[in-house]
C-alpha positions in Angstrom: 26.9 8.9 -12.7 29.7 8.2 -10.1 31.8 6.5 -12.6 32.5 10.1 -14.7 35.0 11.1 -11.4 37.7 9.0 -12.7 38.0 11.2 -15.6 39.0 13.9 -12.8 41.0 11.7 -10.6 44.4 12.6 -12.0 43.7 15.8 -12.9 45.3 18.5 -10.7 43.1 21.4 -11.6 39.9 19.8 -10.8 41.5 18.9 -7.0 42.9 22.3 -6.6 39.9 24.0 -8.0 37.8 22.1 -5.0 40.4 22.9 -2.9 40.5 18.6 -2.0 44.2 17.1 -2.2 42.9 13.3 -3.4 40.5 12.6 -5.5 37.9 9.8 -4.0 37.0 6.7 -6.9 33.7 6.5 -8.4 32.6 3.4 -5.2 34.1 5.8 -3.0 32.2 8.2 -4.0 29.3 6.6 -4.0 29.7 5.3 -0.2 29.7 8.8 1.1 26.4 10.4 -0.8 24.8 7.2 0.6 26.1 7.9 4.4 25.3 11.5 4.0 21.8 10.9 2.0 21.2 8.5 4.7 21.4 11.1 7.3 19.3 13.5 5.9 16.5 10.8 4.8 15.0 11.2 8.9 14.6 15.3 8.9 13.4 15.1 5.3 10.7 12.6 6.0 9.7 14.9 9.1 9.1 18.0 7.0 6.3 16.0 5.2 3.6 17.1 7.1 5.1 20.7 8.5 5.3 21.3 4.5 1.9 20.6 4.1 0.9 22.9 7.4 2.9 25.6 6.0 1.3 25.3 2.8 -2.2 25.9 4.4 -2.9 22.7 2.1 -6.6 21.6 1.1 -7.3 17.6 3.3 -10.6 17.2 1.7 -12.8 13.9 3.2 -14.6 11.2 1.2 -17.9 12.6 -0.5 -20.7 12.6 2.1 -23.1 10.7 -0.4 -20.2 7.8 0.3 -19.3 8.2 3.8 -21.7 10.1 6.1 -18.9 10.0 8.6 -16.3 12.3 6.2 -13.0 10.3 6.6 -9.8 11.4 5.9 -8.4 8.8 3.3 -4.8 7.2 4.2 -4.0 4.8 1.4 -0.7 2.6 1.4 -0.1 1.1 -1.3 3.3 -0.7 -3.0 4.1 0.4 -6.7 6.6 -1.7 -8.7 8.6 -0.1 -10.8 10.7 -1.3 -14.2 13.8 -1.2 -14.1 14.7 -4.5 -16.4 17.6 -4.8 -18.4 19.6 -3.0 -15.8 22.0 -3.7 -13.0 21.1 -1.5 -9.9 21.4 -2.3 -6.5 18.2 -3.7 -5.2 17.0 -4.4 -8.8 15.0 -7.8 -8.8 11.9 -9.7 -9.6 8.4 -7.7 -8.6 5.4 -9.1 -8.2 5.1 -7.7 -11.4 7.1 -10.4 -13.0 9.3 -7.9 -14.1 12.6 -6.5 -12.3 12.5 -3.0 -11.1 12.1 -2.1 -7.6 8.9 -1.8 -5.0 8.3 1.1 -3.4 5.6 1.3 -0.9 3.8 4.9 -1.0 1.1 6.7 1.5 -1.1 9.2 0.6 -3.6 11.2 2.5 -6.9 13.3 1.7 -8.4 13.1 -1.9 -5.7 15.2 -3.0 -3.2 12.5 -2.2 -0.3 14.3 -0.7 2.5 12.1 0.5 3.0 11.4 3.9 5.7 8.5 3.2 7.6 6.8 0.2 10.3 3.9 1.1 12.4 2.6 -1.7 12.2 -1.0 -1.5 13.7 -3.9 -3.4 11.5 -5.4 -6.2 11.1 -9.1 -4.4 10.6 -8.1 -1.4 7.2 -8.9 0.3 4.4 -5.7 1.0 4.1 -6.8 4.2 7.7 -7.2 4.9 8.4 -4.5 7.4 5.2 -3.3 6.5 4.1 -2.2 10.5 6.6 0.1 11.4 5.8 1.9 8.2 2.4 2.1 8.7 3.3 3.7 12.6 5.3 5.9 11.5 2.8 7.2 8.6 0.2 7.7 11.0 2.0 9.6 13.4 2.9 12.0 10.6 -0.9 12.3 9.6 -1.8 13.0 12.9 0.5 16.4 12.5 -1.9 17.0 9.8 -5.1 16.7 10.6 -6.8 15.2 13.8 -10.1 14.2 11.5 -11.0 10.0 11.6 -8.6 8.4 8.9 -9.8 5.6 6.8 -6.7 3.6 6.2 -7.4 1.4 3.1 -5.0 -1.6 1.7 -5.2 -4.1 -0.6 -4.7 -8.1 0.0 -1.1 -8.3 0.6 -1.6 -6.4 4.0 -4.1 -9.0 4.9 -2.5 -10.3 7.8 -3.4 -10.9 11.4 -0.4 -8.2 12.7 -1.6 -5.5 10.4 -5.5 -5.6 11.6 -3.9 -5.9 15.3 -1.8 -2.7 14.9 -4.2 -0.7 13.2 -6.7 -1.7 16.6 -4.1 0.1 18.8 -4.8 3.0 17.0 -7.6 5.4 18.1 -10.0 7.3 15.3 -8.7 5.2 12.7 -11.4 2.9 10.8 -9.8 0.3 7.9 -10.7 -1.6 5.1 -8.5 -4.1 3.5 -9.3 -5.8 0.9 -9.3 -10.0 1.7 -6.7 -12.7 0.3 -8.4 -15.5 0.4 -5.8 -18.2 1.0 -6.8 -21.2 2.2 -9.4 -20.6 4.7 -11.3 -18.1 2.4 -12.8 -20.6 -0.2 -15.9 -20.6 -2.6 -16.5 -24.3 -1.1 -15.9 -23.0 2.4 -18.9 -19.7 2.0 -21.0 -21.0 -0.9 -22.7 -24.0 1.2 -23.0 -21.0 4.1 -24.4 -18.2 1.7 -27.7 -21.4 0.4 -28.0 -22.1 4.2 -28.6 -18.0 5.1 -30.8 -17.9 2.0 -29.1 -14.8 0.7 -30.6 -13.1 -2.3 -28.9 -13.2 -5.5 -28.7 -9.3 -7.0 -27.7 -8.9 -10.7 -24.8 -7.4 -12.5 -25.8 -8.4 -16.1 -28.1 -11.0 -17.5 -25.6 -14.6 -16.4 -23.9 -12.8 -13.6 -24.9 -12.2 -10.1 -23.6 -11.4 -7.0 -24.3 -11.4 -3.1 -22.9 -10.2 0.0 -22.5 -11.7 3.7 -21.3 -10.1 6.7 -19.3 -11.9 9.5 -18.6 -10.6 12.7 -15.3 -11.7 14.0 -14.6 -12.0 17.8 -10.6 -11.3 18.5 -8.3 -10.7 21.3 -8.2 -6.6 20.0 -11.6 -6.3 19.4 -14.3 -7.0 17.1 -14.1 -7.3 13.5 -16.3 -7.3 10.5 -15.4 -9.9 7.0 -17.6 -8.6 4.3 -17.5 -11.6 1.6 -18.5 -11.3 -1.9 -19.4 -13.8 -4.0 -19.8 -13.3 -8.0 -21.7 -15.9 -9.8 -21.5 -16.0 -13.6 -23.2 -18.7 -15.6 -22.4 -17.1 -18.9 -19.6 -14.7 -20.1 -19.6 -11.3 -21.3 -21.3 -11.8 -24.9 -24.4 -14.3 -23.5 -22.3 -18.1 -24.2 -23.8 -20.0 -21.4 -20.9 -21.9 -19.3 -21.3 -25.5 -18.7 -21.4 -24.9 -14.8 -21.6 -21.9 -12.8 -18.2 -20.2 -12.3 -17.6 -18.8 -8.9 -15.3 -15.5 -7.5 -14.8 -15.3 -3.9 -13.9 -11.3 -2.6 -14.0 -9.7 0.9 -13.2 -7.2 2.8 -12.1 -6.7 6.7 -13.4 -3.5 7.7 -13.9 -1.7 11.5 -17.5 -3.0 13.2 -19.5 0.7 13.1 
C-alpha cells in the first residue's frame, strides 16, 4: 500500500491539508511505520495477559478424566503460512514446501488465548531463537494464572537446550513429541522392546503397537522417553505385507 503516496507526492493540497511541507516516497514511508510499529510491538505484547485479566477471561485445565493433575495447557506451535507467487520481505521456502512465512504462535487454557505470535521468515528453523521465546511466553502466563502449565511441542523443539530451559522453570511439566534422528531408530529399540518382552496391544487386525518407558539421567534432572512402536503386517484393507513394517514415535515428558 505504500506505493499509492507517490500519487500525492507533488500534490500541494494533500501536503498543506496534513499540514507536512515534503512529501516522504513510498520506501520512505515504509521505513518509518516499521521504526514506529517496532516501538510499539514491546507494550503491545505486554498487554497480552493484562487484557485477558481485565477481561475476567475463562483458563479452563485439561479434563480431569485426562489429567488428574488439571494443567493449564501452553502450546507453541509454528504455522506456515502461503504467501507464493509474491514478493514480500521475508517470503521464502517453509517447511511446507511452499513460500509464505512461519510464524510461531502460543496459546494457553483450552480456550487458546494468545500469549505470543512472532512473525517469522518461511525458512527459518522452529527452534531458531526458539528459547527466548519460550521465556518470554512463560513469564506472560505466569501474569495469568499461577496453576501447573503443561507446555506441549512437537519434534522440531526436540533439542537438548529446549528440555534444559524448560527444567529451570518451576510448576511447568512438558511433553514434546520425539524426532527420532539418528539415535532414535526402529533397529536401535526393536531388539530392546523382544529382550523386555513387551506385550504387543492391537490397533486393528495386522497392526499393533507397544510402549516402553526410559528414564533418562541428565545434568538438570531426570527425564522420562516414552517410545512407541507401531507394527503393521498388513495395510488398511487386510493385504498382508511381505515383512513387518515398523514406525518408531516417542515422547519426552517430566518424570511424575
Amino acid at each position: 500500500m505504500f506505493i499509492h503516496i507517490d500519487d500525492f507526492r507533488h500534490d500541494d493540497w494533500f501536503k498543506e491539508s496534513l499540514g507536512i511541507k515534503q512529501m516522504p516516497s513510498s520506501s520512505t514511508l515504509r521505513l518509518r511505520f516499521n521504526e514506529d510499529a517496532t516501538k510499539l510491538i514491546p507494550a503491545i505484547e505486554a498487554a497480552l495477559p493484562e487484557v485477558l485479566i481485565n477481561l475476567n477471561a475463562p483458563l479452563t485445565p485439561l479434563a480431569e478424566s485426562l489429567d488428574p493433575a488439571q494443567h493449564t495447557p501452553l502450546d507453541i506451535d509454528v504455522t506456515p503460512q502461503d504467501n507464493r507467487n509474491t514478493k514480500k520481505e521475508g517470503v521464502s521456502c517453509t517447511y511446507k514446501l511452499f513460500d509464505g512465512y512461519a510464524p510461531i504462535i502460543a496459546y494457553i487454557g483450552q480456550e487458546g488465548w494468545c500469549m505470543g505470535l512472532e512473525l517469522r521468515p518461511g525458512s527459518q528453523h522452529s527452534q531458531n531463537d526458539f528459547i527466548p521465546f519460550l521465556n518470554t511466553v512463560i513469564r506472560r502466563a505466569r501474569r495469568f494464572t499461577q496453576n501447573c502449565l503443561l507446555l506441549r511441542l512437537d519434534s522440531a523443539h526436540d533439542a537438548e537446550d529446549t528440555r534444559k530451559e524448560v527444567a529451570r522453570h518451576k510448576n511447568i511439566d512438558h511433553i514434546i513429541k520425539l524426532n527420532p534422528r539418528k539415535e532414535h531408530t526402529i533397529t536401535r529399540w526393536l531388539p530392546e522392546f523382544e529382550v523386555r518382552g513387551v506385550e504387543w496391544q492391537e490397533f486393528r487386525p495386522g497392526k499393533e503397537y507397544t510402549t516402553l518407558s526410559v528414564i533418562n539421567e541428565t545434568e538438570y534432572g531426570k527425564q522420562r522417553l516414552i517410545i512407541r512402536i507401531i507394527k503393521r503386517t498388513t495395510d488398511s484393507v487386510g493385504q498382508m505385507f511381505l515383512t513387518p513394517d515398523y514406525e518408531l514415535e516417542g515422547w519426552w515428558t517430566t518424570l511424575d
